[in-house]
FIKOLZA-1660 file (N, C-alpha, C; in steps of 0.1 Angstrom, whole numbers, plus 5000, padded with zeros to 4 digits):
% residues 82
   i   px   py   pz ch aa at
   1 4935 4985 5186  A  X  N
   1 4941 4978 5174  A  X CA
   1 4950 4988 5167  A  X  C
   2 4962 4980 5164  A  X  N
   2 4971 4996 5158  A  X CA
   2 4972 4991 5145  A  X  C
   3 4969 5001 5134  A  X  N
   3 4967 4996 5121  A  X CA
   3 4980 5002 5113  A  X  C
   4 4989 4998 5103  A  X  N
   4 4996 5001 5091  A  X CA
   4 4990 5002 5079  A  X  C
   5 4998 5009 5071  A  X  N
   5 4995 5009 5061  A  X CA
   5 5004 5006 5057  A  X  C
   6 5003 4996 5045  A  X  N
   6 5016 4990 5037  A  X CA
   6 5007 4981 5027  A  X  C
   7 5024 4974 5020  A  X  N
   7 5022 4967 5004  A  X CA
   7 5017 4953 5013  A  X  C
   8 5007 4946 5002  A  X  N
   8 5005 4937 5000  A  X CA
   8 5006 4929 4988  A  X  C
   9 5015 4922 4985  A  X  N
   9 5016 4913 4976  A  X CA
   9 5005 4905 4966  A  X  C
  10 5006 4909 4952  A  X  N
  10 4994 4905 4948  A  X CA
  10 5001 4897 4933  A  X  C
  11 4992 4893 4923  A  X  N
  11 5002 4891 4912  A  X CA
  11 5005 4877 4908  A  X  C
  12 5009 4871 4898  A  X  N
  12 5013 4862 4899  A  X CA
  12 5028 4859 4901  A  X  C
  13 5029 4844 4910  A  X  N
  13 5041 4842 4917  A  X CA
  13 5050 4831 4906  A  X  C
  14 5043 4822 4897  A  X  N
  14 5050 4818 4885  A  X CA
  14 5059 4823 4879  A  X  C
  15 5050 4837 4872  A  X  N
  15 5067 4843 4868  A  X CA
  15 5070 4856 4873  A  X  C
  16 5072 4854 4885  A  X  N
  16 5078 4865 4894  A  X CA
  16 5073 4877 4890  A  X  C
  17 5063 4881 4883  A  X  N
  17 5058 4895 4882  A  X CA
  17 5047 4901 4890  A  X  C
  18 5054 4905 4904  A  X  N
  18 5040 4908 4913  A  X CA
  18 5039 4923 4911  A  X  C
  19 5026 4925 4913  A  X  N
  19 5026 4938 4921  A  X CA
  19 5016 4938 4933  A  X  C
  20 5016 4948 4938  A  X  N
  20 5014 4953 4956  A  X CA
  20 4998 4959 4954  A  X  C
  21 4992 4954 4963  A  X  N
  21 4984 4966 4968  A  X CA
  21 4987 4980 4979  A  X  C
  22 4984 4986 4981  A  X  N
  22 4983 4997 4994  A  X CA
  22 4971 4993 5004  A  X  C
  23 4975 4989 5011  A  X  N
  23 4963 4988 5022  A  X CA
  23 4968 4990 5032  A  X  C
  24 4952 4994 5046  A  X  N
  24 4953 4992 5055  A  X CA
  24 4950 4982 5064  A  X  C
  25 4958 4976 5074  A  X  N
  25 4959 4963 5076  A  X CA
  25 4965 4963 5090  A  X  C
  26 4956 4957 5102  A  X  N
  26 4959 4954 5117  A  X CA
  26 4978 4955 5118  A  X  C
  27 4981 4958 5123  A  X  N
  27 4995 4955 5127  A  X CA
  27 4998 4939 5131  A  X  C
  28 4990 4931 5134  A  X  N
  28 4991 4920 5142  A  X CA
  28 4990 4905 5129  A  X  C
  29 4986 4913 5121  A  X  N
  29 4982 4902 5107  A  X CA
  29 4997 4904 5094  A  X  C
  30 4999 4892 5087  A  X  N
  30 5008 4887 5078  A  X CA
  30 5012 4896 5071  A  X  C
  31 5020 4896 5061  A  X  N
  31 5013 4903 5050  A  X CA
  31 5005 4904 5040  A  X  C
  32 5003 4893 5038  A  X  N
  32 4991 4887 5029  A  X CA
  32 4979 4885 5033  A  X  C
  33 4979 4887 5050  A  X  N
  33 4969 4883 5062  A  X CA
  33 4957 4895 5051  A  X  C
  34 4946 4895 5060  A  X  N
  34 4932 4901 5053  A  X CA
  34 4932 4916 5060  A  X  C
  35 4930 4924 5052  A  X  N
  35 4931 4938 5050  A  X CA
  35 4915 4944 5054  A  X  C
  36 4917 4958 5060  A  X  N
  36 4903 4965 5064  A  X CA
  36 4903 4971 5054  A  X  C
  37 4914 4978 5045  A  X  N
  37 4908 4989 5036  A  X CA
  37 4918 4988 5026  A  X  C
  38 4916 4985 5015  A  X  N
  38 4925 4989 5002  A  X CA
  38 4924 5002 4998  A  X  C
  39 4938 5009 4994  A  X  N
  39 4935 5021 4994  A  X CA
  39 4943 5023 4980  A  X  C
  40 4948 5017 4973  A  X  N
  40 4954 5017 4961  A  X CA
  40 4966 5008 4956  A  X  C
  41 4967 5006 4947  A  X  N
  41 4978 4998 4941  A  X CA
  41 4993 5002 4935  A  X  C
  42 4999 4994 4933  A  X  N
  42 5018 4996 4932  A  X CA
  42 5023 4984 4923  A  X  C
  43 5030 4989 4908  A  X  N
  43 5031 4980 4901  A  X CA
  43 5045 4987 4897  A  X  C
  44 5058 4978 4900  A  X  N
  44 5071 4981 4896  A  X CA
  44 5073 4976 4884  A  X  C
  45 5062 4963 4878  A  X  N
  45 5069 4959 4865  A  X CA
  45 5069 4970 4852  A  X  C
  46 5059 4975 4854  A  X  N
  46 5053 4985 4844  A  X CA
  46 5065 5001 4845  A  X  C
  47 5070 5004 4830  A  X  N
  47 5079 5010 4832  A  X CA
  47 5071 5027 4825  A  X  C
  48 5072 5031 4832  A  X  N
  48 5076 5040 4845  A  X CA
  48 5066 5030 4853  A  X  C
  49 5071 5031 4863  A  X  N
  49 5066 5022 4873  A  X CA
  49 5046 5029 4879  A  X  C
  50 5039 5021 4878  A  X  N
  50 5025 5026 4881  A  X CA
  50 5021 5028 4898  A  X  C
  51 5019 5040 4900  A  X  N
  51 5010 5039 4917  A  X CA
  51 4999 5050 4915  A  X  C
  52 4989 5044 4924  A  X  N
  52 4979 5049 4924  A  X CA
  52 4973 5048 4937  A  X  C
  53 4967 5055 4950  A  X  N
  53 4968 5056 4959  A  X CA
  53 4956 5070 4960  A  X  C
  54 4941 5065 4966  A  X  N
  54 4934 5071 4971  A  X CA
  54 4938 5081 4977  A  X  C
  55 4936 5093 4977  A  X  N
  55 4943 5104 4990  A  X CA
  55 4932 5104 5000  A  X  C
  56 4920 5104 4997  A  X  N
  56 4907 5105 5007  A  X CA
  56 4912 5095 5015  A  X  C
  57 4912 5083 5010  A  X  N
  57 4910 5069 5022  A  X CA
  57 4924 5071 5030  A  X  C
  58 4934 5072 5026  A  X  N
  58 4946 5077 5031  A  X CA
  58 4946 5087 5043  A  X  C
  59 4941 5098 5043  A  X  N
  59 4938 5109 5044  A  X CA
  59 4930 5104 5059  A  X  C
  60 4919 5096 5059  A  X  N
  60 4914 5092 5065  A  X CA
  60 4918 5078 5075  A  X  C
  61 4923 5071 5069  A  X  N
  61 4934 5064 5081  A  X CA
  61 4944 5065 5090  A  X  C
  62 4952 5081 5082  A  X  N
  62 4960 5083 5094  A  X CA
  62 4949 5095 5106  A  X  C
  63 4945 5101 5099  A  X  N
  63 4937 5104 5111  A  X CA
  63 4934 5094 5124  A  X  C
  64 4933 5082 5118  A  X  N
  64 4924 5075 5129  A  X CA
  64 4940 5067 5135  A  X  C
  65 4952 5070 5133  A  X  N
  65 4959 5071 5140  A  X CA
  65 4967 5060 5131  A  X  C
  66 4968 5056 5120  A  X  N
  66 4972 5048 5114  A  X CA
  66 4986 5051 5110  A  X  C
  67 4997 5041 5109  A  X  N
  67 5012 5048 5103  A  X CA
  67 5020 5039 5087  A  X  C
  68 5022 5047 5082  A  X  N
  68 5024 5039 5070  A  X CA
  68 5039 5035 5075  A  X  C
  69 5043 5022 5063  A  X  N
  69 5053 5017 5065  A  X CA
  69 5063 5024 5057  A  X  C
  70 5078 5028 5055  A  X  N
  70 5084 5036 5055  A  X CA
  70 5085 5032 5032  A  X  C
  71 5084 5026 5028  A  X  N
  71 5080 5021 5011  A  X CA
  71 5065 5027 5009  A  X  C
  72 5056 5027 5013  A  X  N
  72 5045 5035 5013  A  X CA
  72 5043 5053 5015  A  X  C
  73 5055 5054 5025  A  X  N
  73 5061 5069 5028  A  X CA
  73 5064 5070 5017  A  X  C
  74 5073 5064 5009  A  X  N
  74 5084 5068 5001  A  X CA
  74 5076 5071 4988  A  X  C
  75 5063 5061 4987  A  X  N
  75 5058 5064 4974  A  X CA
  75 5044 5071 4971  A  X  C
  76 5045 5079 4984  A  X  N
  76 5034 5089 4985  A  X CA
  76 5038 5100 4984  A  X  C
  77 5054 5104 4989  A  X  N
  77 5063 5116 4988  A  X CA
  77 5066 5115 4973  A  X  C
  78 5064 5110 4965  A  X  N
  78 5068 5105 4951  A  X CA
  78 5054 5110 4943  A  X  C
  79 5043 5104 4948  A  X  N
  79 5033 5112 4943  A  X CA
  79 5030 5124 4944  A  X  C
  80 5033 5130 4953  A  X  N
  80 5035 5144 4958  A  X CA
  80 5043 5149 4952  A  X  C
  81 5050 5146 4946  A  X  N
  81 5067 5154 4937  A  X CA
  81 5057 5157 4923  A  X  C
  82 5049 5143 4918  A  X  N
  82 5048 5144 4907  A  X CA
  82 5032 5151 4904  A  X  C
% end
């Protein structure tokens, strides 16, 4: 089974203010499809924008051979700056 890591959509869809989880999640499932491991959340409405992102669990999925999606790269290199 080849797993990503990426956003999942969460939030309410009424008035368009979502925010994301970070999870890990089959390659073969939705986006919205059901997740093995949440590993932190991603909120753009909130200004400065909020992320928060397990490093252990993270840490631990790519070991097991997991690849993040290239928006999950981007806001882990971002946590790392900050």
């Amino acid at each position: 089974m080849q797993v990503r890591i990426r956003l999942q959509k969460a939030g309410k869809s009424a008035s368009k203010r979502y925010n994301y989880r970070v999870v890990a999640i089959s390659r073969s499932q939705t986006r919205d499809g059901r997740h093995l491991d949440l590993l932190g959340y991603y909120d753009p409405a909130k200004k400065p924008a909020v992320v928060s992102i397990n490093q252990e669990k993270l840490d631990k999925w790519l070991k097991k051979g997991a690849q993040m999606s290239d928006t999950v790269r981007a806001l882990v290199k971002n946590l790392k700056k900050n």
